[in-house]
N, C-alpha and C positions, 0 to 999 in steps of 0.2 A: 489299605496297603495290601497287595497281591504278598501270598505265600507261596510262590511258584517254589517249588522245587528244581527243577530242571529250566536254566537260563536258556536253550534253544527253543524252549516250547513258547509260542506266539503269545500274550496275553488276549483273553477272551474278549469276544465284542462286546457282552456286560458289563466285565469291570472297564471296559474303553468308555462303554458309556455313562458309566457310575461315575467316571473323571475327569467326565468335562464339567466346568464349573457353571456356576448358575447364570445365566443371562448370554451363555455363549453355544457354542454346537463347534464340531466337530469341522476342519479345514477339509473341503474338496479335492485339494490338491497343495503340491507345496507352493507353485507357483501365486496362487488364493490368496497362503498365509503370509507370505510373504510381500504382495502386493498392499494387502490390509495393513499390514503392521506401518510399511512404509506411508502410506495416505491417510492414517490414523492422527486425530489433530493432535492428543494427546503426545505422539511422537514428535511430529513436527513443529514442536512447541519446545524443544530440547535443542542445547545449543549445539554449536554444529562439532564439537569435539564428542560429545555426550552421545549424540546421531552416530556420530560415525564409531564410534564403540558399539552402543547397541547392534546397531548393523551388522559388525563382525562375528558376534556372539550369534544373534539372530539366524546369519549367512550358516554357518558352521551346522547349527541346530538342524537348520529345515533339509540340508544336503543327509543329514543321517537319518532324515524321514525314511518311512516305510512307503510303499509308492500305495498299499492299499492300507493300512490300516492308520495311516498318518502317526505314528508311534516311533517316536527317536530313543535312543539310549548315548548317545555321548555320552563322553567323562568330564570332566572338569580338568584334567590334565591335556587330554588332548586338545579341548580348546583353546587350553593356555600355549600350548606346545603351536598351533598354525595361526593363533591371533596374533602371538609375543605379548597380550597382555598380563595382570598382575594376574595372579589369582585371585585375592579379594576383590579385582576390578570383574572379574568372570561373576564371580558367585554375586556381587552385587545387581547384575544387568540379570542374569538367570530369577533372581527373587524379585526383582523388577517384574520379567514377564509371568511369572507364575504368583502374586499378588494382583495382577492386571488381569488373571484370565486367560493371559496367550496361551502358557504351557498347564496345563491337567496332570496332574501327578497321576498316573498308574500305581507305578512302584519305585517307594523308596529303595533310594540307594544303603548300603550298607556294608560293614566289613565283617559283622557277624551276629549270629542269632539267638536270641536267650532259647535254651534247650528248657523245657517243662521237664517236672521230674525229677530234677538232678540238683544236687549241691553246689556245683561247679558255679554256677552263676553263668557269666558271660563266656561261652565258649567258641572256637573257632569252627564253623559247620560245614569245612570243605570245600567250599565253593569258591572261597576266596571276594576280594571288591567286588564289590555287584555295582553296576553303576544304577544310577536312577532313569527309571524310561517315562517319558511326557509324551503327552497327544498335541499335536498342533491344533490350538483352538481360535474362534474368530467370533466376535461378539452378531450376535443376531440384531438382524435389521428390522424393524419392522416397517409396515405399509406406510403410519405417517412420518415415520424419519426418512422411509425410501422419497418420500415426495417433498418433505421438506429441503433434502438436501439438493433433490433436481428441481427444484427451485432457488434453492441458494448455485447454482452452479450456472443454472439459466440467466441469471442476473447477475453474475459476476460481486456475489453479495461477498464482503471479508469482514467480520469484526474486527477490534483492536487487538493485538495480540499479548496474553496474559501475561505474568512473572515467569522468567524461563528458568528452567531448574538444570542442574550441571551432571546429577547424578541422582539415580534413584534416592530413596530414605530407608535408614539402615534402623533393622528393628534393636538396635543396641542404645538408639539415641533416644531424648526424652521424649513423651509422648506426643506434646505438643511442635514437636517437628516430626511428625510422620508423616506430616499431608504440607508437602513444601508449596505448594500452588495455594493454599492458602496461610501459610505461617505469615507472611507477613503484610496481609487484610487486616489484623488487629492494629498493627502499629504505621498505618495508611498515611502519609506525608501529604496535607490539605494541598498546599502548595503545588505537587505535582499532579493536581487535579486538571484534566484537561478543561474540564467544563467553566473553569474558571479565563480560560483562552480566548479570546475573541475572535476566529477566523473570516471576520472580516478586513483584513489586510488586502490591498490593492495588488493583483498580479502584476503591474508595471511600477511598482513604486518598490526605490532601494533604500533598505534598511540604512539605519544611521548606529543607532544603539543596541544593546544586548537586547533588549527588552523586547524594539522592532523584529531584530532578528527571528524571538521567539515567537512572535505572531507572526511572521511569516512561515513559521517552519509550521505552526496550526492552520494556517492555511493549505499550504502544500498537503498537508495531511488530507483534508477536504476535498484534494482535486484528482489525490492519487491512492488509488487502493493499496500499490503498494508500502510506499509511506505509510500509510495508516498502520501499519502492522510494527511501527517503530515509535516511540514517545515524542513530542518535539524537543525535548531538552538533548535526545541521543542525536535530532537530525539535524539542530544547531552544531553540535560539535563534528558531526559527520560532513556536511558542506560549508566547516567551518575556510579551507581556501577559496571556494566560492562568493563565501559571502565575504569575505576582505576583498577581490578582486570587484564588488560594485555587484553584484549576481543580483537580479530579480526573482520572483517566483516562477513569471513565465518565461525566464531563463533556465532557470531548471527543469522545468515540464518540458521544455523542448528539448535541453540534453539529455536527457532521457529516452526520447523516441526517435531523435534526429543528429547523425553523428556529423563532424567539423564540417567533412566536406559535403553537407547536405545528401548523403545518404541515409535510408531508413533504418530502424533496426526491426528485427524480425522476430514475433513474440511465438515459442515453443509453446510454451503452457496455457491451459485455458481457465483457470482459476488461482488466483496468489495464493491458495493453498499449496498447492507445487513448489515455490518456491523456498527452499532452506535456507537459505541464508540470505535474506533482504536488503542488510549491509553492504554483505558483497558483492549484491545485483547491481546496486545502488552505486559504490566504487569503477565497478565494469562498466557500465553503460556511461560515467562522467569521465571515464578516462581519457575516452576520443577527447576532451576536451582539453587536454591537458598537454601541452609540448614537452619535448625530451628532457629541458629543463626544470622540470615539476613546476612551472608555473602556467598558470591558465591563460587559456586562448583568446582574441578578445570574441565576447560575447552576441547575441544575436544585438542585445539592447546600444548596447557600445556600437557594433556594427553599424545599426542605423541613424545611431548619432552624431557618429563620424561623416555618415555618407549625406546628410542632411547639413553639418556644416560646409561640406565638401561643395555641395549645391549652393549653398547660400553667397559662398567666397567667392565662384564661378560668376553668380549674377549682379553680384557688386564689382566685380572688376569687369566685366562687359557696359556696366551703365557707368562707371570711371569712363569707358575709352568712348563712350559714346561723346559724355560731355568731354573727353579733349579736343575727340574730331567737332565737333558743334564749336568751340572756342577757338579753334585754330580758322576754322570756316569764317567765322565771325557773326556766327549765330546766338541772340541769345535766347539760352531756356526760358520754357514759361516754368514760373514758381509752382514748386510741386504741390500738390495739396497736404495742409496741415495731419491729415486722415490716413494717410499713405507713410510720410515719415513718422508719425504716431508707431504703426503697427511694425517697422524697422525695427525699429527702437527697441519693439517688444512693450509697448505701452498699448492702455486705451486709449481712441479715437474719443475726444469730447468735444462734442459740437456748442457752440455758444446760444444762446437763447436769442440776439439778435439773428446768426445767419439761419434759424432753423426756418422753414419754410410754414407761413401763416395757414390756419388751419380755418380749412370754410369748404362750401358744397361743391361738389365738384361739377363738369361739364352736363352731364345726363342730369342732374337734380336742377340745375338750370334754367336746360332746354326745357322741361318739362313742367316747370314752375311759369315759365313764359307763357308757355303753350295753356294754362289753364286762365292763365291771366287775360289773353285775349279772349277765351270764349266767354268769359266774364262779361268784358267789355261791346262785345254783340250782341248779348243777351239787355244788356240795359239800353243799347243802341233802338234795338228791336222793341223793346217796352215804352218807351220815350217818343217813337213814330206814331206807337198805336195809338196811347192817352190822345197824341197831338190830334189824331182824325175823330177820335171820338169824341174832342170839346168843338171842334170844327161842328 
């Protein structure tokens, strides 16, 4: 903790450096720090009420950076005063990022100074609130995390995305909720095991029951990065008017990339990391789907099912007026084969064991059979002259 005397004088580049915490360095600029905090998974791992708090606090902090020594002093009042939030919501996200490492305490804030020497005890030293001044800091990279991650970026790699937490962890609480990302790993629900999922579920096959449902929303998980980043119990209830309007898998994959009137949609971001709220990407993109009266449009699947009986109705009422013209002519049809109205019907063709066609060598095995029979027959012709001459 700096014992500066005089609040205009800059804090030294020593103690700047004695205060950034372990495994982090100092932000290049604010625009740096700022960037990090935002694309930090850690952050984006926070729901989006929580985000967008952070962010405020965060915003506030980096705008009172030093342009050279990256050194903020805000108050805790001022933040409260252009955020409008609590104060405890302030100091909570503050101890957030200064248990994270983002801010390095220089110098504690204070409203006064124990005097050595004197009886008095806690006295007032003049100076009046001292606010507390932080370093903006940013965790160091190193060379294999630098390559793991352009490699996870190269390949458009996303894990499943962890327990999201609402607000940092307040050191008033028991111990064991200090580390909310893993508070509730002990008391792990089997049941919501994915691996217990089967994501083999058919992309053209519709669900019937809860159950199907949820092998399909594991499958969907399977096919899409971004899903993946949501459980399938949250994406049953999430495309729950989907899947009552008859939805398939590969009706969803398609409304997602392809809106009503077969235009595309157009992807900003180059990794599902960037996306905050997956939900609500997830609502956005199925909305084209959806008519002014919240009910759903009909689907690509429906579409071609329609359009295939539409065809089918077509070529029975043309083979109708064929046979009225042929009957009015005074022609009659030849009987159509068993094999044809079979497959109408939607049945299989089953041929009878009498009309199948006998099974034996065919022309080439034949001719060729012939063909060695005669040379046969010359062969003993010719043996049969010889004897003759030579009993002669």
């Amino acid at each position: 903790m700096s014992d500066l005397p005089d609040l205009m004088q800059a804090p030294s580049r020593a103690l700047i450096a004695a205060s950034v915490p372990r495994g982090m360095r100092r932000a290049g600029s604010q625009k740096v720090w700022l960037r990090t905090l935002k694309e930090h998974p850690e952050v984006l791992e926070l729901r989006c009420d929580g985000y967008a708090n952070l962010m405020r606090v965060a915003n506030l902090i980096v705008w009172a950076a030093d342009w050279d020594t990256m050194c903020a002093r805000p108050t805790i009042g001022r933040i409260v005063e252009v955020t409008g939030l609590g104060k405890a919501t302030v100091k909570r996200w503050v101890r957030w990022l200064r248990v994270r490492g983002w801010l390095g305490v220089v110098e504690q804030g204070t409203t006064c100074q124990y005097r050595k020497g004197t009886m008095a005890g806690l006295l007032d030293d003049g100076l009046g609130n001292r606010a507390a001044v932080w370093v903006l800091c940013v965790p160091r990279v190193s060379a294999r995390d630098r390559a793991d991650l352009h490699r996870d970026q190269g390949h458009g790699h996303a894990a499943d995305q962890p327990e999201q937490i609402s607000e940092p962890p307040s050191r008033s609480l028991p111990k064991r909720d200090l580390d909310p990302t893993r508070a509730r790993e002990a008391r792990r629900d089997r049941s919501r095991d994915h691996s217990r999922i089967s994501p083999t579920w058919s992309l053209h096959a519709t669900p019937r029951t809860k159950r199907d449902r949820l092998l399909m929303c594991e499958r969907l998980r399977q096919e899409s990065p971004v899903l993946r980043l949501m459980t399938a119990w949250y994406l049953r209830w999430l495309l729950k008017p989907f899947l009552d309007a008859g939805a398939t898998a590969a009706d969803v994959l398609h409304g997602l990339d392809v809106r009503e009137d077969d235009s595309r949609w157009t992807y900003t971001w180059s990794s599902v990391r960037e996306i905050r709220n997956p939900a609500g990407w997830v609502r956005h993109r199925l909305a084209a789907w959806t008519g002014p009266d919240g009910l759903v449009l009909p689907l690509p699947s429906q579409r071609r099912a329609a359009a295939d009986a539409k065809r089918r109705a077509e070529q029975e009422a043309r083979r109708q007026e064929q046979e009225r013209l042929a009957a009015a002519a005074g022609l009659v049809p030849a009987p159509r084969p068993a094999a044809e109205l079979a497959v109408e019907a939607g049945l299989e063709a089953v041929v009878p064991a009498s009309a199948a066609p006998a099974a034996g060598p065919n022309a080439a095995y034949r001719s060729a059979r012939a063909e060695l029979e005669r040379r046969r027959r010359e062969k003993e012709a010719m043996l049969e002259a010889w004897l003759a001459r030579r009993s002669s």
